[in-house]
TILUMPA-506868 format. One record per residue (C-alpha): y, z, x; residue number from 1. Coordinates in Angstrom, 2 decimals. Last residue first. Layout:
BEGIN
{{Y,Z,X},NUM}
...
END
This chain:
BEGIN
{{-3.95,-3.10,17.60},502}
{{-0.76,-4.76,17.44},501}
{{0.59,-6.33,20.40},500}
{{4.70,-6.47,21.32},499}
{{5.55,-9.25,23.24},498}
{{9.18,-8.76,24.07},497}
{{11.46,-10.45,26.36},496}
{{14.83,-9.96,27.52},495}
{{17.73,-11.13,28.56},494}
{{21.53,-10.17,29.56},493}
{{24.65,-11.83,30.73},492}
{{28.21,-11.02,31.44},491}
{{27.20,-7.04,31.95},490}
{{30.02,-5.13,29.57},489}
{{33.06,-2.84,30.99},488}
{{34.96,-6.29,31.13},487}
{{34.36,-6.87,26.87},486}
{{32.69,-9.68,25.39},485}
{{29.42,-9.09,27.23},484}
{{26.95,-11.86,26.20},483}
{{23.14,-11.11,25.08},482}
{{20.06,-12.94,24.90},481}
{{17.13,-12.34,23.32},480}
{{13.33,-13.11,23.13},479}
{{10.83,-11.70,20.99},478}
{{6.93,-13.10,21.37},477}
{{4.07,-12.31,18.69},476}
{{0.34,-10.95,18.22},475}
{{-1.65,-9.11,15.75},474}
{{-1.16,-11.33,12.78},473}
{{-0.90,-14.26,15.13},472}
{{1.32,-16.34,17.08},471}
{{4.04,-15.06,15.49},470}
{{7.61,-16.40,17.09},469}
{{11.01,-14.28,17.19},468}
{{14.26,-15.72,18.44},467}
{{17.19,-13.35,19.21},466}
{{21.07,-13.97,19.92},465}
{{23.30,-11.20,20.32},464}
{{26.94,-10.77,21.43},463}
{{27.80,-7.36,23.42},462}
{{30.65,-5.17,23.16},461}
{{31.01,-1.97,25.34},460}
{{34.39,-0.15,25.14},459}
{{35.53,2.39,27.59},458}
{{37.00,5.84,27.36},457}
{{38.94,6.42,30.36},456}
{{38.19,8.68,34.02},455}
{{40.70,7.60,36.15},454}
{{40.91,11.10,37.47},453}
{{37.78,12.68,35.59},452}
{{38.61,14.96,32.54},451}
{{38.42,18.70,33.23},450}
{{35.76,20.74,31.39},449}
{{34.54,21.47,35.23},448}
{{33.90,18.08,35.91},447}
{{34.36,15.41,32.50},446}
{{33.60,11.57,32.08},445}
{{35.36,10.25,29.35},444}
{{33.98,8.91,26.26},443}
{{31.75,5.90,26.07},442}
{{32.58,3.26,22.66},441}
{{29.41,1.04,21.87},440}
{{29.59,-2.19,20.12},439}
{{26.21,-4.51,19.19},438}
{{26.78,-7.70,17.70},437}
{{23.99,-9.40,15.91},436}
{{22.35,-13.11,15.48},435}
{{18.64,-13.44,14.61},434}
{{15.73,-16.66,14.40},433}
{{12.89,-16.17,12.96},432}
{{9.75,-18.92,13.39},431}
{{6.23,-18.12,12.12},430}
{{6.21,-18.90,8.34},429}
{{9.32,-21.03,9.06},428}
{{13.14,-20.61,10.20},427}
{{13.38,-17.29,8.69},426}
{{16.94,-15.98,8.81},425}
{{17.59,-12.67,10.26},424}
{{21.78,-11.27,9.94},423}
{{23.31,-8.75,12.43},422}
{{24.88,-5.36,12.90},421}
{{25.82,-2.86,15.56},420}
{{27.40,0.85,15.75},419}
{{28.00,3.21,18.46},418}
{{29.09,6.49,19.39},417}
{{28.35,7.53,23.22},416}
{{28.96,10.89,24.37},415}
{{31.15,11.36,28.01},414}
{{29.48,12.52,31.08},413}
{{29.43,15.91,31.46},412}
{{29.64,17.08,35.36},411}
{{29.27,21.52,36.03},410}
{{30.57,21.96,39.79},409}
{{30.73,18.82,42.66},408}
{{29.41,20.52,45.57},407}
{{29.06,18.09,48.40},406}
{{25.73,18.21,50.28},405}
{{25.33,17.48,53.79},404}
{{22.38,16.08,55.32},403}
{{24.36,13.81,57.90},402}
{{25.62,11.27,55.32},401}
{{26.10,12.54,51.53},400}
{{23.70,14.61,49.36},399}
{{25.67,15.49,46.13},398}
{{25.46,18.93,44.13},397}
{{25.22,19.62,40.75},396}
{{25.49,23.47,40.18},395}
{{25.61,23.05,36.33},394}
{{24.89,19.78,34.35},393}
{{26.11,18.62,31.01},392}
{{23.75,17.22,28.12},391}
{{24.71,13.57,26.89},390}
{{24.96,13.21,22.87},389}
{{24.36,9.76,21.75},388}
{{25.62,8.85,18.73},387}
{{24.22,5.80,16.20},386}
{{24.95,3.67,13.54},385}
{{22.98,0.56,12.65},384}
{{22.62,-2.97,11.30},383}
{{20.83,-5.13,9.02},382}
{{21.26,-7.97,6.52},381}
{{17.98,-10.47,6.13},380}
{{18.61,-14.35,5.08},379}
{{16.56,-16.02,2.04},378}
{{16.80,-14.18,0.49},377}
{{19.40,-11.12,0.94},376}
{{16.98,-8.45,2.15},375}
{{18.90,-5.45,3.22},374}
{{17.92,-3.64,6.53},373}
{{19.35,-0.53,7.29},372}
{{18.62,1.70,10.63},371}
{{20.45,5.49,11.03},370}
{{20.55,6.66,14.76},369}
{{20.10,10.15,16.27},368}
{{20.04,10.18,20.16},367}
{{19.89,12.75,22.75},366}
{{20.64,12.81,26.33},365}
{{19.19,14.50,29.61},364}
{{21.14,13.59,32.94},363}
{{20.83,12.02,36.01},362}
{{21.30,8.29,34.89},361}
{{17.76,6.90,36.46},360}
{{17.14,4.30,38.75},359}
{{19.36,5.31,41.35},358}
{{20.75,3.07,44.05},357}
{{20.53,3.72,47.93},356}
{{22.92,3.46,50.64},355}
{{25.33,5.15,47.89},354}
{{29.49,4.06,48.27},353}
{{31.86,6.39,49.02},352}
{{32.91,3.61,51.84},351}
{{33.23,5.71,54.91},350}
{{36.19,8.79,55.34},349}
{{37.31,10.79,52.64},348}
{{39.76,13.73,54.24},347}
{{42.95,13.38,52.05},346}
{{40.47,13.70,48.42},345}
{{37.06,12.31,47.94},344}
{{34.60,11.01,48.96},343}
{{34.32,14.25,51.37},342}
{{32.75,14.54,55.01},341}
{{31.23,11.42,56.59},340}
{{30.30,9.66,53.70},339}
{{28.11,6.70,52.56},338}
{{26.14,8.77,49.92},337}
{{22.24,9.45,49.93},336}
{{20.41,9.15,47.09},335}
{{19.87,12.33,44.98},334}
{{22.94,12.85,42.98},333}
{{22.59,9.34,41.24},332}
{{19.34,10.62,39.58},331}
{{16.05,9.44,40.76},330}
{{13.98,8.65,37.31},329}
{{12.11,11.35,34.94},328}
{{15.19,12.35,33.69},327}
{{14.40,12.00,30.08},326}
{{16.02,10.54,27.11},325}
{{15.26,11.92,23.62},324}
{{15.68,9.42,20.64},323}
{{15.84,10.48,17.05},322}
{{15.45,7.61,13.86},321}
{{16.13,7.46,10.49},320}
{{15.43,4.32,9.04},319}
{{16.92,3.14,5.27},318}
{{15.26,-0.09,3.57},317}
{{18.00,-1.64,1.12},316}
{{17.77,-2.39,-2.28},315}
{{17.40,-5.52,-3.97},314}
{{13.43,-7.18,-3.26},313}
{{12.81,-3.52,-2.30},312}
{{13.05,-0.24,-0.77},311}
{{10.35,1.74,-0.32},310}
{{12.83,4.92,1.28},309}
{{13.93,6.84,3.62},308}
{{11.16,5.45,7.15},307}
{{11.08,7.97,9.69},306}
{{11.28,7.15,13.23},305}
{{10.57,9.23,16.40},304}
{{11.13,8.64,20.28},303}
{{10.60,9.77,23.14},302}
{{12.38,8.18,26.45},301}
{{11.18,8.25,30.20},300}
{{13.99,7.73,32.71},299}
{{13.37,4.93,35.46},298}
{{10.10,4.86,37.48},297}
{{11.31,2.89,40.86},296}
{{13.40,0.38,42.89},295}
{{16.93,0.78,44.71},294}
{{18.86,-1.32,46.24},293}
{{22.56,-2.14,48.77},292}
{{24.63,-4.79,50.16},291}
{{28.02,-3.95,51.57},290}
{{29.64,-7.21,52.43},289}
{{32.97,-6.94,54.72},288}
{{35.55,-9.68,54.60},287}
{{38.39,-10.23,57.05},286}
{{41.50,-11.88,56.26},285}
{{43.82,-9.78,55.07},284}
{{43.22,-8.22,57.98},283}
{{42.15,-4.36,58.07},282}
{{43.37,-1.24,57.51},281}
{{42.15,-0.98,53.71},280}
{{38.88,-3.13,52.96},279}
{{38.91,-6.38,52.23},278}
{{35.74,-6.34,50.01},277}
{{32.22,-7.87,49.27},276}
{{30.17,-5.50,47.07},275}
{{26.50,-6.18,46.39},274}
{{24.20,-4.44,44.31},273}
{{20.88,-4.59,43.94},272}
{{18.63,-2.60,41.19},271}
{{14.74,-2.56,39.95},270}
{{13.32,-0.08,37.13},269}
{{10.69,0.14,35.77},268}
{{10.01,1.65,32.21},267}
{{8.11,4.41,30.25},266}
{{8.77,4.07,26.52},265}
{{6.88,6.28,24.35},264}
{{7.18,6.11,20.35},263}
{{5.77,7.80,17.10},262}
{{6.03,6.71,14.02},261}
{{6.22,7.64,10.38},260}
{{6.45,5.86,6.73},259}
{{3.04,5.37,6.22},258}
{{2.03,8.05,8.54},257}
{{1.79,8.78,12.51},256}
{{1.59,5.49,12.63},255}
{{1.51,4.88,16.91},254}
{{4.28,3.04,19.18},253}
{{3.76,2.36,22.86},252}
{{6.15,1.14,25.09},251}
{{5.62,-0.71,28.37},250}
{{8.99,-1.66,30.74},249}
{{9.87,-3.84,33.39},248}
{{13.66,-3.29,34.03},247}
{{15.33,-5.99,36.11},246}
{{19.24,-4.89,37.12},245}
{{21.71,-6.89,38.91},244}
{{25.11,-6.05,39.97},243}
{{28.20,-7.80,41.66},242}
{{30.73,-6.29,43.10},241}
{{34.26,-7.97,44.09},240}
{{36.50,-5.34,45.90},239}
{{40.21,-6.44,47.11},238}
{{42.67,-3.47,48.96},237}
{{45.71,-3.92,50.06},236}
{{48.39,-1.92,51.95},235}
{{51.92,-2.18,52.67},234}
{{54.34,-4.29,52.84},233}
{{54.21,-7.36,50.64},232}
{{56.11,-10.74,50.65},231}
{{56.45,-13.46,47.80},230}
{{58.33,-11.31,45.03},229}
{{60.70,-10.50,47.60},228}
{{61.30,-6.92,49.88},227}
{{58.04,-5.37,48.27},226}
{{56.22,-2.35,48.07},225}
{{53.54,-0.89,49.26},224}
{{49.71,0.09,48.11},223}
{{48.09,-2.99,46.26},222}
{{44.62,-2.19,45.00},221}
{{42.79,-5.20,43.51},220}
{{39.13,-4.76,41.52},219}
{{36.77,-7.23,40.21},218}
{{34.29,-6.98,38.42},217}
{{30.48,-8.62,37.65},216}
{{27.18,-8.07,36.17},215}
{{23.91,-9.63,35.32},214}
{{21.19,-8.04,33.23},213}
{{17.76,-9.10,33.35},212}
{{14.91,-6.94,31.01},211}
{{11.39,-7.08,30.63},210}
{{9.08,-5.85,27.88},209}
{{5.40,-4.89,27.41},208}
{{4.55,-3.79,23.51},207}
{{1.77,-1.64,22.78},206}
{{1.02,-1.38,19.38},205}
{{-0.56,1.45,17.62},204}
{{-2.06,1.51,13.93},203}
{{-3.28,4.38,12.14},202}
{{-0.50,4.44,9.88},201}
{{1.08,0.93,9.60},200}
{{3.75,1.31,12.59},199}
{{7.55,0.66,11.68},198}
{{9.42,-2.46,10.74},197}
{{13.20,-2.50,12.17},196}
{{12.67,-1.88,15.96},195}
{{14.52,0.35,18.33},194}
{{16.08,-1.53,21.22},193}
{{18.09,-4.21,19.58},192}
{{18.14,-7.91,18.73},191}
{{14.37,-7.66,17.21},190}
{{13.52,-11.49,15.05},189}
{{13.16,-9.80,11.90},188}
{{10.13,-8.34,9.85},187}
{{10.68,-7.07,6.39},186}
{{11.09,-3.21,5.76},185}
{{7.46,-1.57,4.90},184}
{{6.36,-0.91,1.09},183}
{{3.08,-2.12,1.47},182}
{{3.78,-5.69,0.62},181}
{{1.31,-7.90,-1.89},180}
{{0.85,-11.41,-0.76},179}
{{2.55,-13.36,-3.33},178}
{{0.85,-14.76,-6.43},177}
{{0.51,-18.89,-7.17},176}
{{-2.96,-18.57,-8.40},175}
{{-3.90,-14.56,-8.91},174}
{{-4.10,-12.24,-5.95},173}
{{-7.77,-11.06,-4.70},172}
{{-8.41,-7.35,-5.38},171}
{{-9.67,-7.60,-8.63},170}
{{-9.08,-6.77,-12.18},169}
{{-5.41,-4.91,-13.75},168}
{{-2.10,-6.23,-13.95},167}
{{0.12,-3.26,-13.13},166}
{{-0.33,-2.94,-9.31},165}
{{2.23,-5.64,-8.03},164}
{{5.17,-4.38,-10.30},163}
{{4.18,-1.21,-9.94},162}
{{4.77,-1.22,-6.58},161}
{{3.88,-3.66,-3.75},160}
{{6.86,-3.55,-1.67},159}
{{8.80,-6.67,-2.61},158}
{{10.02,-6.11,-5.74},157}
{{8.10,-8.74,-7.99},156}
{{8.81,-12.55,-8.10},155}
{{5.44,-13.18,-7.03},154}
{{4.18,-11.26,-10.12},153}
{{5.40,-13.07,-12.39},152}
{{3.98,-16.28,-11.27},151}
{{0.70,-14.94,-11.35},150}
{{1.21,-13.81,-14.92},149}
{{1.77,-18.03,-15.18},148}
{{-1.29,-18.52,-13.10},147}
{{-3.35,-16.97,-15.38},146}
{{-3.07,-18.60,-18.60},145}
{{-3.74,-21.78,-16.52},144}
{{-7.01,-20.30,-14.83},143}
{{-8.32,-19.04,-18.18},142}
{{-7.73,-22.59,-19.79},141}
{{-9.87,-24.01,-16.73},140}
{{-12.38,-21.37,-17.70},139}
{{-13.08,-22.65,-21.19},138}
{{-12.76,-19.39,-23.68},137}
{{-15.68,-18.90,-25.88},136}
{{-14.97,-15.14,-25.47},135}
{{-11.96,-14.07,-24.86},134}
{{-12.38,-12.07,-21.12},133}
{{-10.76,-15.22,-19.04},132}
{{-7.18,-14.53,-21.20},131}
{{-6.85,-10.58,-20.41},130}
{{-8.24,-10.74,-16.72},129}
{{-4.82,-12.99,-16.35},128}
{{-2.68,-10.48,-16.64},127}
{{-0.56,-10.57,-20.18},126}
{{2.90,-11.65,-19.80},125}
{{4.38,-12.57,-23.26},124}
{{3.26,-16.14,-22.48},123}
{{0.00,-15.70,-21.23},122}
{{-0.87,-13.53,-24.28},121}
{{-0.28,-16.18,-26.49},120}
{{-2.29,-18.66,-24.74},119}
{{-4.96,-16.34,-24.70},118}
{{-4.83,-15.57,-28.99},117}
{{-4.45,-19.44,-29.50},116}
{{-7.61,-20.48,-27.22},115}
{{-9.87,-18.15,-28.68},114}
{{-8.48,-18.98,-32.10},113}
{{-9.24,-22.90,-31.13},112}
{{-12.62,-21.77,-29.89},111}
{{-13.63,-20.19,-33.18},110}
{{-12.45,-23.17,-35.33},109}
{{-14.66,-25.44,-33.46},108}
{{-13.70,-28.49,-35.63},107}
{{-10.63,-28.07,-36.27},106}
{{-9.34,-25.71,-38.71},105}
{{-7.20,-23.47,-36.97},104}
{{-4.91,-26.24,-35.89},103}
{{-4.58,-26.43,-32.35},102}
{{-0.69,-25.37,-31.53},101}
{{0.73,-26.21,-27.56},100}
{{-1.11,-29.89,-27.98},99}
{{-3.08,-30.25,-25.03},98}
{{-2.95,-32.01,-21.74},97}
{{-4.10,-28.89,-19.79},96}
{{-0.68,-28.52,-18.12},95}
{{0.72,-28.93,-21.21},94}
{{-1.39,-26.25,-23.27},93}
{{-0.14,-23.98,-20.36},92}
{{3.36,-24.92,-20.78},91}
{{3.20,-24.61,-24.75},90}
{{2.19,-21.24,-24.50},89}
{{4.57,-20.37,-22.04},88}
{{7.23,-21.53,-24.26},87}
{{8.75,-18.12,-25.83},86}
{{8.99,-16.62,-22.54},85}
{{11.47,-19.41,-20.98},84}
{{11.15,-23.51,-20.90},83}
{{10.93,-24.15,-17.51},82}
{{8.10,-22.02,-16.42},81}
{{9.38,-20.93,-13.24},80}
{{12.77,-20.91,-14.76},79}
{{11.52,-18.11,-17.18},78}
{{10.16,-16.21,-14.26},77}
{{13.16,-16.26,-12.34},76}
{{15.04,-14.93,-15.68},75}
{{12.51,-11.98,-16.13},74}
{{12.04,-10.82,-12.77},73}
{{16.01,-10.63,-12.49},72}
{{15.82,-8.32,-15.69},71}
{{13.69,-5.69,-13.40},70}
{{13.34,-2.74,-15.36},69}
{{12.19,-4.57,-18.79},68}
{{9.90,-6.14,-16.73},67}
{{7.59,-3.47,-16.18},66}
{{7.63,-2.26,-19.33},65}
{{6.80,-5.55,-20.96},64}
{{3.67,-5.91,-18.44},63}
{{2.39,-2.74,-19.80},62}
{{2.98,-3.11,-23.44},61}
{{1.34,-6.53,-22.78},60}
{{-1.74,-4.69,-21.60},59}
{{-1.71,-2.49,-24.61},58}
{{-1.69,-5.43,-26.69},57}
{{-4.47,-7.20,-24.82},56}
{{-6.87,-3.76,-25.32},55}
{{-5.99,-3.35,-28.69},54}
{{-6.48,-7.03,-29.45},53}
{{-9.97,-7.09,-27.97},52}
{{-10.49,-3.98,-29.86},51}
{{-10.06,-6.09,-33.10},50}
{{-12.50,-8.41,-31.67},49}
{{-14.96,-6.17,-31.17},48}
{{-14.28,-4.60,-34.56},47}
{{-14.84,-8.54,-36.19},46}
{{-17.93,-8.76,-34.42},45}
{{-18.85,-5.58,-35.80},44}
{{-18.38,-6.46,-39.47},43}
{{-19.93,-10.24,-39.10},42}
{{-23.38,-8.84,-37.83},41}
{{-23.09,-5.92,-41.35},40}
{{-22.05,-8.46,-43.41},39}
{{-25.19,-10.97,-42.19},38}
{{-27.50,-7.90,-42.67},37}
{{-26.03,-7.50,-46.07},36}
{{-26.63,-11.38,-46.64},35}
{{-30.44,-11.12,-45.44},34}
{{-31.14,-7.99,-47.72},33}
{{-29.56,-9.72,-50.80},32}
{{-31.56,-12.69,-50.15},31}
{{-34.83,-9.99,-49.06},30}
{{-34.33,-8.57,-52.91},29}
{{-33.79,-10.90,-54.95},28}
{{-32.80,-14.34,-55.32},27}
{{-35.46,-17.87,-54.47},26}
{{-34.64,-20.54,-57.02},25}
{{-32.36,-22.03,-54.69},24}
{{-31.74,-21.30,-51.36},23}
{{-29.26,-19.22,-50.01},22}
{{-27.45,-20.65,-47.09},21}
{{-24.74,-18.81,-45.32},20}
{{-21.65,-20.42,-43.46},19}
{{-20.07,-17.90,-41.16},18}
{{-16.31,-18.94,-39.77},17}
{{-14.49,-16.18,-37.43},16}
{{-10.65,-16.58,-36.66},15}
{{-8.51,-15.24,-34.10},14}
{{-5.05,-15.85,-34.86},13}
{{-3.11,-13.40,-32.55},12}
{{-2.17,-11.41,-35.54},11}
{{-4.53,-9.01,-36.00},10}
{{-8.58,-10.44,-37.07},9}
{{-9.33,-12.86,-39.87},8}
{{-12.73,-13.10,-41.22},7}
{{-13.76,-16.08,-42.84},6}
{{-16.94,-16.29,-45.09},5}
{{-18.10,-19.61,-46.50},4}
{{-21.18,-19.27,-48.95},3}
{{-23.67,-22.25,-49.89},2}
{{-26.23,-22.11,-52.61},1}
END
């Protein structure tokens, strides 16, 4: 005598045929004993399998409330697949060259309900850990059902969250998966002094740097009047200078924390400036060149930077950042002025000029700054605001020819408020390129809480243009260039970065 018992288990379809054979002429006791044992077998497979389905439903309950906060997720995952949520099943059966529904009773019946219950999880989400754990299930199916949760999770928030951490098994990404972020801002090519991705913590990078800037004005003092537009009498006065400044610098930045790091920047500095002018009292004609340099350790800066928030694939990343500025470098009141008595007033006598240039500003300053960056794929959005708060001087004196000093009082040069912005696009895996403008508006210059004569508030714009290349996860090169679009502004600067991770 032949029995046929089928077990049915939940709703995913999985199906369990047992054919028993009793033979003939031969009932009591051990064929009753034989058949209960057989029960007993079928009874826990079928609670295995019903904890199977606990375990996959509670992982689709997962994956379901992880997309339900990110609806984007949900449509770019649907056109992955091409036909939605409700055809993932059929997608994976496709890519296997299968019908999307095996009838139940085929010839392995067991495999087909295997095959049903993973193929259904795959399309409502389910990790991929989920479809290789059915048992009987062939391991290219496994792979299939997997890459389509894969999918899913590439299109996560960038930052690693929940979205990246809520399909359980393994620490190697699924087929098709993004590398998991760690909650940092995306890398751009830099366009501006304080950088946009912070330290891992732990980490330090040291990051050499030099810096060209080219300058030029002109300046034309008539003193007189005139008798016709064509003829002058009087005085003039006609000053060309031209500057150039090379700062070598080394900065080192250290993860204080995930979201915190800590910066020293110690540069070089290296200045010449030459000034060709027809000077008052003399011939129109004649032209006198005043050349002049200076070369040494420039003002030491600190620096901290605190990362807001995780940001993500739609919000912005928020930096807060506080600069100090040292006066570690030879301050313009130190070097040696070309005077014979006062520069200024009745008595000045000599150029007013210094036979030796500074390398440092003279004076402590402070800096808070706020840093965005807003991926926009495939481009990058950032910018920043920033004031920088000079600290005034008492009792400054200048040296001038002949060891004399000239007293000038309490000097507080004017605060700086400024602003920039710029878009990264990624050109490859390894190539960014960047575009910015940076804007900074200087107050006046004060002496004694009085305003400098022809002291004015003057506007700095620059136009950026940076180009980033990795060589390596530890390694890359930054360059930039930079165009003044306002007269206060050098014409021309560049520099180069090759920061080093370590």
């Amino acid at each position: 005598m032949r029995f046929a018992h089928v077990l049915r288990a939940g709703s995913a379809g999985l199906s369990i045929i047992v054919c028993t054979t009793l033979a003939h002429g031969q009932p009591g006791q051990s064929g009753s004993a034989g058949l209960a044992a057989e029960i007993e077998l079928l009874k826990r497979q079928l609670a295995e399998q019903r904890a199977l389905l606990d375990q996959m439903r509670r992982q689709l309950a997962e994956q379901q409330r992880i997309l339900a906060g990110t609806p984007a997720t949900q449509e770019r995952l649907a056109a992955q697949r091409g036909t939605g949520p409700a055809g993932g099943a059929a997608a994976a059966a496709a890519r296997m060259g299968e019908p999307a529904g095996t009838p139940a009773g085929s010839t392995d019946a067991a495999q087909a309900g295997a095959q049903s219950g993973a193929q259904a999880a795959a399309s409502a989400g389910a990790g991929p850990d989920a479809a290789a754990s059915v048992p009987g299930l062939p391991q290219p199916v496994a792979q299939a059902s997997g890459q389509g949760a894969g999918q899913g999770q590439a299109q996560g928030p960038a930052g690693g969250g929940a979205g990246a951490g809520g399909v359980p098994g393994g620490n190697q990404p699924a087929v098709g998966q993004a590398p998991q972020r760690d909650g940092r801002p995306p890398e751009v090519a830099p366009l501006f002094e304080a950088p946009g991705v912070l330290t891992p913590k732990g980490r330090y990078v040291l990051e050499p740097s030099y810096q060209f800037g080219y300058s030029s004005s002109n300046r034309v003092v008539l003193v007189g009047y005139t008798i016709i537009p064509a003829l002058l009498i009087g005085l003039v006065d006609v000053r060309e200078v031209k500057r150039n400044t090379m700062t070598a610098a080394l900065a080192g930045r250290y993860g204080l924390s995930r979201r915190t790091e800590l910066e020293v920047r110690v540069p070089y500095v290296y200045r010449s400036d030459s000034t060709v002018s027809r000077e008052i009292f003399t011939g129109s004609a004649v032209e006198n060149v005043f050349s002049t340099s200076g070369r040494g350790v420039g003002d030491v800066e600190l620096a901290l930077r605190h990362q807001l928030n995780d940001g993500g694939a739609d919000k912005p990343y928020y930096v807060a950042g506080l600069r100090v500025k040292t006066r570690t470098g030879r301050d313009p009141f130190e070097v040696v002025t070309d005077c014979a008595g006062r520069c200024v007033g009745p008595n000045a006598t000599g150029t007013g000029l210094p036979l030796d240039l500074p390398t440092g500003s003279g004076f402590y300053s402070v800096q808070p700054s706020v840093t965005w960056l807003f991926p926009s794929d495939p481009a990058i959005l950032f910018g920043s605001v920033s004031y920088l708060r000079n600290v005034k001087r008492s009792n400054v004196r200048r040296v001038i020819l002949n060891g004399e000093f000239e007293d000038l009082g309490t000097l507080k040069p004017g605060d700086v408020f400024g602003f920039n912005f710029g878009m990264g696009l990624a050109l490859n895996e390894k190539a960014s390129l960047s575009l910015g403008y940076s804007h900074d508006s200087m107050g006046r210059t004060k002496q004694n809480g009085v305003p400098v004569p022809g002291s004015v508030r003057t506007q700095l714009g620059t136009l950026l243009m940076g180009f980033s290349y990795r060589f390596n996860e530890q390694r890359s090169l930054n360059v930039s260039v930079g165009a003044g679009l306002t007269r206060d502004t050098p014409d021309v600067t560049l520099s180069v970065r090759f920061p080093m991770s370590f």
